[in-house]
Backbone as a chain_set.jsonl record, in Angstrom:
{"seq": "XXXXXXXXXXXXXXXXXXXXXXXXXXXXXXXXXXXXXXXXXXXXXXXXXXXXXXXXXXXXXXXXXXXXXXXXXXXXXXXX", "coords": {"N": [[-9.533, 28.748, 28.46], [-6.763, 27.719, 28.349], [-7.395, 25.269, 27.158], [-8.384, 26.695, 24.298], [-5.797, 27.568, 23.657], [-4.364, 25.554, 23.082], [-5.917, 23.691, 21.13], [-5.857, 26.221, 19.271], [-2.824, 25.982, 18.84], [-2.571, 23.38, 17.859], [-4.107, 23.136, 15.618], [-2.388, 25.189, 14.064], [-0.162, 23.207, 13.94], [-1.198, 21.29, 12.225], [-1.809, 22.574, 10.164], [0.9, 23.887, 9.449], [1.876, 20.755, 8.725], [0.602, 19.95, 6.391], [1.227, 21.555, 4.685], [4.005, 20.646, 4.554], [3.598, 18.374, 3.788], [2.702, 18.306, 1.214], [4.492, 20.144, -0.071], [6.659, 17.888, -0.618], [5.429, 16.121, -2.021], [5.105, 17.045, -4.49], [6.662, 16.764, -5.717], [6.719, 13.97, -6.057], [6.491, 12.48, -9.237], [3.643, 11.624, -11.032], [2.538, 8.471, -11.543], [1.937, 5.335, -12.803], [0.813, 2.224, -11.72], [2.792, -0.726, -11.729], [1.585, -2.938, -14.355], [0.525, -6.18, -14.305], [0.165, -9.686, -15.746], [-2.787, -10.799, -15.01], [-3.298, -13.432, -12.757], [-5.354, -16.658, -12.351], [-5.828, -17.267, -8.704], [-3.644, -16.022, -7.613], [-2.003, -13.497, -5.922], [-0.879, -9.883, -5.762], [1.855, -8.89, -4.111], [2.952, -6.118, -2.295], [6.163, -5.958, -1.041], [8.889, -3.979, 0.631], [8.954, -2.081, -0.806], [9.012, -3.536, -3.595], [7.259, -5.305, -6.031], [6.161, -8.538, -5.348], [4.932, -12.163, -5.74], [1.968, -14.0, -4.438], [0.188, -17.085, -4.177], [-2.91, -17.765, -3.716], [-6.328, -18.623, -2.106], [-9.508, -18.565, -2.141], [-11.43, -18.438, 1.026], [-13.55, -20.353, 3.126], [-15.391, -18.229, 4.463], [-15.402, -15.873, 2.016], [-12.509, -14.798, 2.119], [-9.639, -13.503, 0.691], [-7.017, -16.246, 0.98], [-3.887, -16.707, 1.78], [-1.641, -19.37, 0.402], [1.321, -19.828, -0.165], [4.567, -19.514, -0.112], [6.168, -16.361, -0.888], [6.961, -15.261, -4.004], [9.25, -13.976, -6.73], [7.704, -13.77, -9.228], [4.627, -14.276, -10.634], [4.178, -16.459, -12.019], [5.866, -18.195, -10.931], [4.363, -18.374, -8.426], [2.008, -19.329, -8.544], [2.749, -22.339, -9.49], [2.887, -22.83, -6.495]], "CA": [[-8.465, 29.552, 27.895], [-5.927, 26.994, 27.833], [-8.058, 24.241, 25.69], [-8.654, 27.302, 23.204], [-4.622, 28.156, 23.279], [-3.904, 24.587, 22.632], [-6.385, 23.826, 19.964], [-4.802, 26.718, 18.022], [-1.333, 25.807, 18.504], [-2.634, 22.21, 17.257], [-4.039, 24.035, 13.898], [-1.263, 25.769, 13.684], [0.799, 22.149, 13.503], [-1.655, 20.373, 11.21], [-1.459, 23.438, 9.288], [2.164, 23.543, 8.776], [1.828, 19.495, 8.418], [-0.248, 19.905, 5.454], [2.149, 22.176, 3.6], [5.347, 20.195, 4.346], [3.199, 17.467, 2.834], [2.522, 18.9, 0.233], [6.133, 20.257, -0.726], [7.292, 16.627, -0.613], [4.922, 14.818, -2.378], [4.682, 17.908, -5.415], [8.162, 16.156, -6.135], [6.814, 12.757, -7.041], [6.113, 11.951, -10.457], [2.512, 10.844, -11.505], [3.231, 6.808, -12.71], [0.727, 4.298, -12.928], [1.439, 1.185, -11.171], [3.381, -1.514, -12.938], [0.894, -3.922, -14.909], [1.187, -7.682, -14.617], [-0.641, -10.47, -16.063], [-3.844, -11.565, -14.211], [-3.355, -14.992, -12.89], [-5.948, -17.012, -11.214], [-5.213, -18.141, -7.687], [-1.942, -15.24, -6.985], [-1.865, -11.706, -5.768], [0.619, -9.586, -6.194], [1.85, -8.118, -2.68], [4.215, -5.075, -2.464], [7.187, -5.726, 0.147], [9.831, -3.01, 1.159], [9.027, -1.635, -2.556], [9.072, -4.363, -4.607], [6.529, -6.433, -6.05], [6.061, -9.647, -5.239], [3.41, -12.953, -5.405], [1.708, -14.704, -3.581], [-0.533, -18.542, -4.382], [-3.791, -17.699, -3.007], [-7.49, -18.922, -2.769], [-10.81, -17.513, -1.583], [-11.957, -19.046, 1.98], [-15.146, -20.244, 3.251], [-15.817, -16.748, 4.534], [-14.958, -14.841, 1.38], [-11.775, -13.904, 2.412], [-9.161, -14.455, 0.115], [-6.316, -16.767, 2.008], [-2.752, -17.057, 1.034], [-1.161, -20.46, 0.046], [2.406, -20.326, -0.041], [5.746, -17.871, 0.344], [6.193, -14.801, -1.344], [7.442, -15.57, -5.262], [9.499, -12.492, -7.614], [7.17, -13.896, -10.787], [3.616, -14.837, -10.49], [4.337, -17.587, -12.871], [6.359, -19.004, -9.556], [3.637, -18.156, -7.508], [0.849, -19.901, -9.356], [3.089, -23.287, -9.076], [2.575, -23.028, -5.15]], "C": [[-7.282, 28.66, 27.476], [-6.062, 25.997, 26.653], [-7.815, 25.68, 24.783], [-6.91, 27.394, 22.766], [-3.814, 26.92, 22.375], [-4.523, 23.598, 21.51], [-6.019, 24.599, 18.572], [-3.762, 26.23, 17.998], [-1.484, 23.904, 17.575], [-3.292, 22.195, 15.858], [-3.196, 24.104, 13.569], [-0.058, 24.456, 13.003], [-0.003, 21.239, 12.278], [-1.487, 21.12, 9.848], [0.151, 23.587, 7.953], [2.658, 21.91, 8.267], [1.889, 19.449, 6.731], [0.773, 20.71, 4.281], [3.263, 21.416, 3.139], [5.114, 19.016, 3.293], [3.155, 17.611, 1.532], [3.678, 19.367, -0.846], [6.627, 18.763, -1.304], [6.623, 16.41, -1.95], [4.677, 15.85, -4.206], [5.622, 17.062, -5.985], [7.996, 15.011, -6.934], [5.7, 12.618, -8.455], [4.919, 11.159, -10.418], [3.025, 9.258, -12.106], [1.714, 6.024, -12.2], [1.465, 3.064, -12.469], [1.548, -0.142, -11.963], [2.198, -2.821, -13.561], [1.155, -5.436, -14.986], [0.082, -8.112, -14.867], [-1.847, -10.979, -14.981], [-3.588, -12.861, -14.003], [-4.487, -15.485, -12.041], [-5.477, -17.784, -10.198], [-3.782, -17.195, -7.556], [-2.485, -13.971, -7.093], [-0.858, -11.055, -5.296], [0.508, -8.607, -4.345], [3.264, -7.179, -3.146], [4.834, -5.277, -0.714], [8.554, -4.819, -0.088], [10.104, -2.401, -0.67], [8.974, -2.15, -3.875], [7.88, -5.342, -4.886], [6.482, -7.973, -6.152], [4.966, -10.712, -5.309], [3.075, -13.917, -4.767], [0.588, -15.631, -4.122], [-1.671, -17.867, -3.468], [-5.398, -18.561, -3.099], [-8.606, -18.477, -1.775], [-11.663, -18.654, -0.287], [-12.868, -19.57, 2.148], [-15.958, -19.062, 3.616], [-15.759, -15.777, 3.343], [-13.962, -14.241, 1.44], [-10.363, -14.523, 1.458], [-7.924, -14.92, 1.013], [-4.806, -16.871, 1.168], [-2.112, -18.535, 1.687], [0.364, -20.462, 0.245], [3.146, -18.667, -0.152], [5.722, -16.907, -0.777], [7.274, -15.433, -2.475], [8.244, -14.277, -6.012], [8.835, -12.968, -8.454], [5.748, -14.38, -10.574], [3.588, -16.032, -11.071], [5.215, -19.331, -11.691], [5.584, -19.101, -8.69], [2.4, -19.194, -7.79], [1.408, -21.803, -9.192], [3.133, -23.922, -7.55], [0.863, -23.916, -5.099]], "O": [[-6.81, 28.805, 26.348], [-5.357, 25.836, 25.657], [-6.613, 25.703, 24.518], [-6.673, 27.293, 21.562], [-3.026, 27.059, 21.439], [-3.779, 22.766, 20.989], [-5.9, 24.174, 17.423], [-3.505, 25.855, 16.854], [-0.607, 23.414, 16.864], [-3.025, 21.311, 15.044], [-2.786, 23.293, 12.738], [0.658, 24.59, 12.01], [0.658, 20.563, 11.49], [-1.164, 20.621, 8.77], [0.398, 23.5, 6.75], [3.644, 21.778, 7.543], [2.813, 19.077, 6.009], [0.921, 20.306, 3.127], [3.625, 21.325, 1.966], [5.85, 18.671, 2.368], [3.728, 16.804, 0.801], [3.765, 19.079, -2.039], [6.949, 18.66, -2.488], [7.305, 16.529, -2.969], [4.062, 15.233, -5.076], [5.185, 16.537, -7.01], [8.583, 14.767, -7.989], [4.472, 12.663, -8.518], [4.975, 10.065, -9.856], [3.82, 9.099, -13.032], [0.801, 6.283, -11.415], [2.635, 2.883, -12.803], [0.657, -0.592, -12.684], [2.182, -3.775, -12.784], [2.02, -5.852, -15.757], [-0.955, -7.529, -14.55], [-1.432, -11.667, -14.047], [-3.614, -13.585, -14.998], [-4.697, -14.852, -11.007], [-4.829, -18.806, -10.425], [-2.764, -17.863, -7.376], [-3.176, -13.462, -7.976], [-0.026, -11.522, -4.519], [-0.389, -8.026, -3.733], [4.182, -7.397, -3.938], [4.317, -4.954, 0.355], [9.23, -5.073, -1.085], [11.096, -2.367, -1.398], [8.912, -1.545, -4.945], [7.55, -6.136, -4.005], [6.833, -8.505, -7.205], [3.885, -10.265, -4.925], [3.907, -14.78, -4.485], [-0.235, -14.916, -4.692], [-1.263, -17.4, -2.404], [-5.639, -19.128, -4.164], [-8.35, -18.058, -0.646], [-12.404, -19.557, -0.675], [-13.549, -19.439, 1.131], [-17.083, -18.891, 3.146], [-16.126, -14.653, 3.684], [-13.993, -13.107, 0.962], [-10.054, -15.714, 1.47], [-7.635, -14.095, 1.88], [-4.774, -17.114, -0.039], [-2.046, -18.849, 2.876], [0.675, -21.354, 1.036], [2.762, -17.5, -0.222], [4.822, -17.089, -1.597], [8.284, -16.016, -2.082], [7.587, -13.27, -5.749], [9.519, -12.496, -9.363], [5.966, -15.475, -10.056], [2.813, -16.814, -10.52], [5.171, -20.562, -11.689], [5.879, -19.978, -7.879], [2.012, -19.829, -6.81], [0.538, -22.582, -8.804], [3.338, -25.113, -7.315], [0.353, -24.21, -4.018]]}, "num_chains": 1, "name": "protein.A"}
């Protein structure tokens, strides 16, 4: 009896979750994310909203590894 009371009341919150979500996010504007040049060797990282790049290169595992600090231009990044 109690599991069942507290299963609903935990519907009940995902429920109202799901709406509030929903309100919010009706708000933001469809956009396509900003386009930059392909470079080889940099990937672009997003910090506290902003994009940024990063010098990278692909491990012995496959994994790709980053090279040097965090650039505003890939064109700076690529000189790492």
């Amino acid at each position: 009896e109690a599991m069942t009371a507290l299963e609903a009341e935990a519907e009940r919150l995902r429920l109202q979750w799901r709406k509030l979500v929903a309100r919010v996010t009706s708000a933001w504007k469809d956009r396509a994310p900003p386009r930059s040049p392909v470079v080889s060797g940099v990937r672009p990282q997003v910090v506290r909203g902003k994009r940024w790049y990063v010098a990278c290169f692909d491990g012995l595992d496959g994994n790709k590894r980053a090279l040097g600090p965090l650039r505003p231009s890939a064109k700076e990044a690529v000189e790492d």
